[in-house]
N, C-alpha and C positions, 0 to 999 in steps of 0.2 A: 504493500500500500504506500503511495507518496504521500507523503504530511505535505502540506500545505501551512501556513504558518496565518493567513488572514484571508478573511473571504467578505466581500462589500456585498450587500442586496442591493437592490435600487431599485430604475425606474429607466426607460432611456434618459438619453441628457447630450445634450452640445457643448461641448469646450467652450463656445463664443460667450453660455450664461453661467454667470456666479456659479450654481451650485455645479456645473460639471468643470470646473476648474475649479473648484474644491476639491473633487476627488482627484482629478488629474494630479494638484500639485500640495493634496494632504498626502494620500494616501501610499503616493512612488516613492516618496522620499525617503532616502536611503537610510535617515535616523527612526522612521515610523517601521517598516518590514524590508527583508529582500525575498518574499514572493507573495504576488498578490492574486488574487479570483474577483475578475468583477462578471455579478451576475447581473443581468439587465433584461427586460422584457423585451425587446426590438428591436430590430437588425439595423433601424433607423440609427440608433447610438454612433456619436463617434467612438472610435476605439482608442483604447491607451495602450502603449506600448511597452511590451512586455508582459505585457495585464495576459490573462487565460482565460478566453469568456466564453459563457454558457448563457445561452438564450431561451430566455420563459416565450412558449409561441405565443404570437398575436392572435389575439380571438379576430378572425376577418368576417368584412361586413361588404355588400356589396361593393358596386363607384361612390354609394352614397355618403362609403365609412367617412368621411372630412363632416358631412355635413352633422349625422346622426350623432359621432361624438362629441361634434361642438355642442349639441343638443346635451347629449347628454350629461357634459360638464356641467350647464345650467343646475340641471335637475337634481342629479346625485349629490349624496354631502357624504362623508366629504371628497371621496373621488370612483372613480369610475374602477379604480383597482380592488375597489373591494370583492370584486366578484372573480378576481383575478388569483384571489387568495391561494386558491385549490392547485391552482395551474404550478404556481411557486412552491408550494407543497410538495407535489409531486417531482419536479425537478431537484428539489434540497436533498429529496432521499436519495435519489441518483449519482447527487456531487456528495453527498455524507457519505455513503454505502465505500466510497474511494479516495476518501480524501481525509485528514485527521486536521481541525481546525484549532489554534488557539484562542483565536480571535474573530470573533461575528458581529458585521457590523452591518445596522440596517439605515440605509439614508434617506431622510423623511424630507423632503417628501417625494412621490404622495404618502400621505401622514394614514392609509390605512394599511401600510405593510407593519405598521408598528404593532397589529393584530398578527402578525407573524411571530413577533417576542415568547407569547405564551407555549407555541407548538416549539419553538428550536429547544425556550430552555427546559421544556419536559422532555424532549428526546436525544438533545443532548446539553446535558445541565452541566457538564465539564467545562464547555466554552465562555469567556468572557463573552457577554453580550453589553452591545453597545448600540445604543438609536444615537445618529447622528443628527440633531434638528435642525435642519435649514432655516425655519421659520418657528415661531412657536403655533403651536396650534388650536387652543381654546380661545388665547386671548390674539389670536392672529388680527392683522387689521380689515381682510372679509369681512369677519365674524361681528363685525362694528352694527349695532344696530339691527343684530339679529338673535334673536336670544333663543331660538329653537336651534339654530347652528353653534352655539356655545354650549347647552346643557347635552348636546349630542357628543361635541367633541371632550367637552368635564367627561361622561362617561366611557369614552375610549382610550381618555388618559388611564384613570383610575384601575381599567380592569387590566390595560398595557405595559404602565411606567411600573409596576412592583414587580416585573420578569427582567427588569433590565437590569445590570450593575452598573452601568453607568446613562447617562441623559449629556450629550455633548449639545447646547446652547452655544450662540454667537454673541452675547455683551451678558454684563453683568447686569443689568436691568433685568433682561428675560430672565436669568438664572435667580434673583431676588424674586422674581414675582412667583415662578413656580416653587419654592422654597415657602414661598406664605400659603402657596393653594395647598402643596402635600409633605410638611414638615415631619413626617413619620422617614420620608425618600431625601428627606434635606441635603445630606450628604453624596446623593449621586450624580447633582445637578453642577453641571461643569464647564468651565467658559472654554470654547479654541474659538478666536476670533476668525472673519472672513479674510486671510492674509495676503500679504503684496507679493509680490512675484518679482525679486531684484532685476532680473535679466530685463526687465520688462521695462520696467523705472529707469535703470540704468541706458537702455535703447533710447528714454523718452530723451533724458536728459543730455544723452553724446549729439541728438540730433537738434536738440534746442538751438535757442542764439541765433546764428544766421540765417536758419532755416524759416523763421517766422516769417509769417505773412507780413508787406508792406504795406499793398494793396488797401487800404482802409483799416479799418484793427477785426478782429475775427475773436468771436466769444465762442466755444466748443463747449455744447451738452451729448455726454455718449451716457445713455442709460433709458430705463422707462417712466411714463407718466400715468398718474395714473385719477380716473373723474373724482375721484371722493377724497384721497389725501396726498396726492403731490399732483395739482392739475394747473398747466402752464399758460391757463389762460392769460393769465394778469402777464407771467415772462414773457406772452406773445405781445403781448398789448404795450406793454413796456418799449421795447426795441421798435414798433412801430412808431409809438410816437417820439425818438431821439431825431434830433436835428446836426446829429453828425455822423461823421463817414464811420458806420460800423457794421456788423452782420453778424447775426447767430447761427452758428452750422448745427446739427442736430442728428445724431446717429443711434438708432434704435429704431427696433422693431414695434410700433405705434398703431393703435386702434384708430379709425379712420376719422371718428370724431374727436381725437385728440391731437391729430394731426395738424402744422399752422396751413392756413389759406399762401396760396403762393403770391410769394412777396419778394421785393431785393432786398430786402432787411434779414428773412429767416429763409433759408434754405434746407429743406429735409432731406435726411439720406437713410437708407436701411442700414439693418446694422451687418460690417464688416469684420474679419478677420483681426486677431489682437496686432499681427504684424502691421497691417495696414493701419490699426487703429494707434500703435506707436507712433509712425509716421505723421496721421493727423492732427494728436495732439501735441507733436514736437511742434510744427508749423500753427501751432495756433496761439492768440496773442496774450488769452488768458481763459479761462476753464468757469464751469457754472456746475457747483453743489449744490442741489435742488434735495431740502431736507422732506422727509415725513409730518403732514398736518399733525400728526397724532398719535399712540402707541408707544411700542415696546422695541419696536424694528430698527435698523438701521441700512439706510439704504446700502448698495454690495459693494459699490466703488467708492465709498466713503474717504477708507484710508489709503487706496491705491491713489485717489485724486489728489488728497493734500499732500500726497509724496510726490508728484510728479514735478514739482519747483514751479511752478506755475503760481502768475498770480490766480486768488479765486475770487469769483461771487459766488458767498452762501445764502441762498432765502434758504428762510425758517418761519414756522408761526410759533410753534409750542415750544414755552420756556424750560420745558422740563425734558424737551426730545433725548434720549441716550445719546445720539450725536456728537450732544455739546462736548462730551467728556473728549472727542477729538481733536473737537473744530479748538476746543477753548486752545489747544496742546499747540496750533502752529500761528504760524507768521504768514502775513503775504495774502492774510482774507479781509476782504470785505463784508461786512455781515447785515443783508438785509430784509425785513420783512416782508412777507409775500404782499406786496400791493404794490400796483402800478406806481405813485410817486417814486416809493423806497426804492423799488428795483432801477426806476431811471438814474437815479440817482446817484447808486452804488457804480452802475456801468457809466457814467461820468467818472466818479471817481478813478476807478480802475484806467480807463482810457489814460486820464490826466498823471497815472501813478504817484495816486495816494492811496499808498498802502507799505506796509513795511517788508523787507526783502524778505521771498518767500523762502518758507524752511519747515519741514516736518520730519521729527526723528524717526522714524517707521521701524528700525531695528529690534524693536522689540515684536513685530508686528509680522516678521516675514515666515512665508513657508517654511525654512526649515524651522524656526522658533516655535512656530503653530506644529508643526510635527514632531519636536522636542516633547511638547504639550500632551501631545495624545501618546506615544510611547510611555512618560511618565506614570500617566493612566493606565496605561495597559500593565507595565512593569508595578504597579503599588497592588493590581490584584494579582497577578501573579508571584508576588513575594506571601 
């Protein structure tokens, strides 16, 4: 039998978003395993290298499947994978039956494989079990104003989180909040932040300087927006009404009502590759942190943006956002409230360079750090 040493569940995922470049650059790294299993539902997954993957089949649905599962997503709470349980089941016994795991880690989301916790650790109760949470999930920012979606997901915590030995969380925030909801588990609730990626930073920063835009000055937002707590109206409105030579470039994958009206002021582009996305934000004049109206979240490119030496514009509305504990940390930001004056105004500023030379220490923040993080975890129950 070959032992295997860590085995990831999941979900597919793209390298291009946060959470599949968490496992890309948690999980390879050379201080966390040197062999890894990633299982994934769909062949649609990019692949990592070196990784050994085994695929849960896709339940297929006519031409119509794009349409039906968008539907479906509506409907379902909290995902479509619950029915998908079985299918994961049956493959686990196949990869267990040949494989001896130390380490089981499930990545949430979707946040109903963490109903997988119960089956691994009763058949096999050897392995450290670990849910990795992307997001939290009861007090997620969805769940805002929906209280049959919270007393659903309270219950899938409660019968889920007491199989795990550990709950990996992204800020101390989430990790204090689920510590008030299940202080019996207090102790498994554990921070590895969403970390920078140096090669990445370092690309921005060799390409900086000359490279920048003359052309008029050029503000770069790469991330998502979203109607209910990061919604870019006002940022659109803003940049519309300035009276000098500026433009917003805008890179993400965007709902079509959140999209700006075509303008010479804001320019939209899909979202590209990280390589091409280095390149764009070397050449840009200064960068747009667009915080959370509200919650426990913090947006994914948070720290990788204040590391980029770039001046920034941060809007924020909530004084209490987990954020701050970043933003407060560097230099080189602009800090303004979501409303059309403020935001004009900050992009004045920045233009004129008032603001102090950018700086963000991120070293404590990077992958291999964050993967330090999680070996320590893994190494404290295995001692």
């Amino acid at each position: 039998m070959q032992d295997k040493h860590l085995i990831l569940i999941t979900s597919d995922f793209k390298i291009t978003s946060a959470q599949g470049l968490r496992y890309a650059l948690l999980y390879s790294n050379k201080f966390t395993v040197e062999n890894n299993i990633n299982l994934v539902y769909s062949s649609n997954s990019d692949k990592l290298d070196g990784w050994d993957t085994y695929t849960v089949r896709q339940i297929k649905f006519p031409l119509t499947y794009t349409v039906i599962n968008r539907i479906l997503r509506r409907i379902i709470y909290p995902d479509v994978y619950i029915f998908r349980l079985e299918q994961y089941k049956k493959k686990l016994r196949l990869i267990f039956s040949n494989n001896a795991f130390e380490n089981v880690i499930i990545g949430c989301t979707p946040f109903s494989l963490l109903l997988l916790g119960k089956w691994i650790k009763t058949n096999y109760p050897f392995s450290l079990l670990i849910a990795d949470m992307s997001d939290p999930f009861s007090f997620n920012m969805g769940n805002r104003g929906r209280p049959i979606r919270v007393r659903i997901s309270r219950c899938i915590e409660r019968r889920a989180f007491p199989y795990f030995d550990k709950i990996i969380v992204l800020n101390e925030t989430i990790q204090q909040r689920y510590q008030q909801l299940y202080p019996k588990i207090e102790d498994r609730f554990q921070v590895i932040e969403q970390g920078v990626d140096e090669v990445y930073i370092r690309k921005i920063q060799e390409l900086s300087g000359s490279n920048t835009i003359t052309d008029g000055f050029t503000f770069l937002y790469a991330g998502a927006f979203y109607k209910r707590q990061r919604n870019p109206a006002n940022l659109y409105k803003a940049f519309e009404s300035t009276d000098i030579n500026c433009k917003l470039e805008i890179y993400g994958n965007l709902r079509k009502s959140l999209k700006p009206k075509r303008s010479s002021k804001i320019i939209y582009h899909s979202s590209i590759d990280r390589k091409e996305l280095a390149y764009i934000t070397a050449t840009a004049n200064a960068l747009i942190l667009f915080d959370n109206d509200y919650g426990f979240q913090v947006p994914g490119k948070t720290i990788e943006t204040l590391a980029s030496g770039k001046p920034i514009l941060f809007i924020y509305k909530n004084k209490n956002s987990p954020t701050l504990k970043y933003v407060k940390n560097a230099s080189g930001v602009v800090w303004v409230k979501n409303s059309i004056p403020e935001i004009r105004e900050g992009i004045y500023k920045i233009i004129k360079g008032e603001y102090t030379q950018p700086y963000f220490d991120y070293s404590q923040y990077t992958w291999e750090q964050m993967s330090i993080k999680l070996k320590s975890i893994i190494d404290k129950k295995e001692k």
